[in-house]
Phi, psi and omega in degrees: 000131168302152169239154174242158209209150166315302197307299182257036186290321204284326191300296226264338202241316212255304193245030174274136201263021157275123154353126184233128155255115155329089177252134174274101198234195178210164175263346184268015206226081156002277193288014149287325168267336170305317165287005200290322181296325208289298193297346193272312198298315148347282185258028138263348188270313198267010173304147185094345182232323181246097161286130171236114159265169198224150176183098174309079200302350166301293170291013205201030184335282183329329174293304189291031137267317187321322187284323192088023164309057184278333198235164208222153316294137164229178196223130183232144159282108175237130168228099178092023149094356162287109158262125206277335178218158174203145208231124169257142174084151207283186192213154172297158171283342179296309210267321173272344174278334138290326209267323172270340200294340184283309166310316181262000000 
């Protein structure tokens, strides 16, 4: 799965021209890594229609204040550079792929 920056959030996730999810994680944070199978099956399933990236809210403060980011994991939907939902705590993939279906 990509990871994103401060430096290119706007390039890869604000003018990307697929649906984009976000996950705001961390490396200290249990249910963040409980998600990485989840979010890698996601965007293997869903390539061509669903981008998914990962941005490590330690490193990468601007983005995470620019959001409004408090609690790891969240997750935002930006489509045509809008972030359209934003979901806090992990989920199940079922559960995150409704949660997407109005999106893809």
């Amino acid at each position: 799965m990509a990871e994103v920056t401060d430096a290119d959030f706007a390039a890869e996730v604000i003018g990307a021209e697929l649906p984009v999810l976000v996950e705001f994680t961390a490396d200290w944070c249990p249910p963040c890594r409980q998600m990485a199978p989840v979010l890698s099956a996601l965007a293997a399933e869903e390539a061509g229609r669903l981008k998914v990236v990962q941005l490590n809210v330690d490193g990468n403060p601007e983005t995470t204040n620019a959001y409004k980011v408090l609690s790891m994991p969240t997750f935002m939907v930006f489509r045509d550079g809008e972030p359209l939902r934003s979901m806090v705590g992990s989920r199940p993939k079922r559960r995150l792929r409704e949660e997407l279906a109005d999106v893809l």
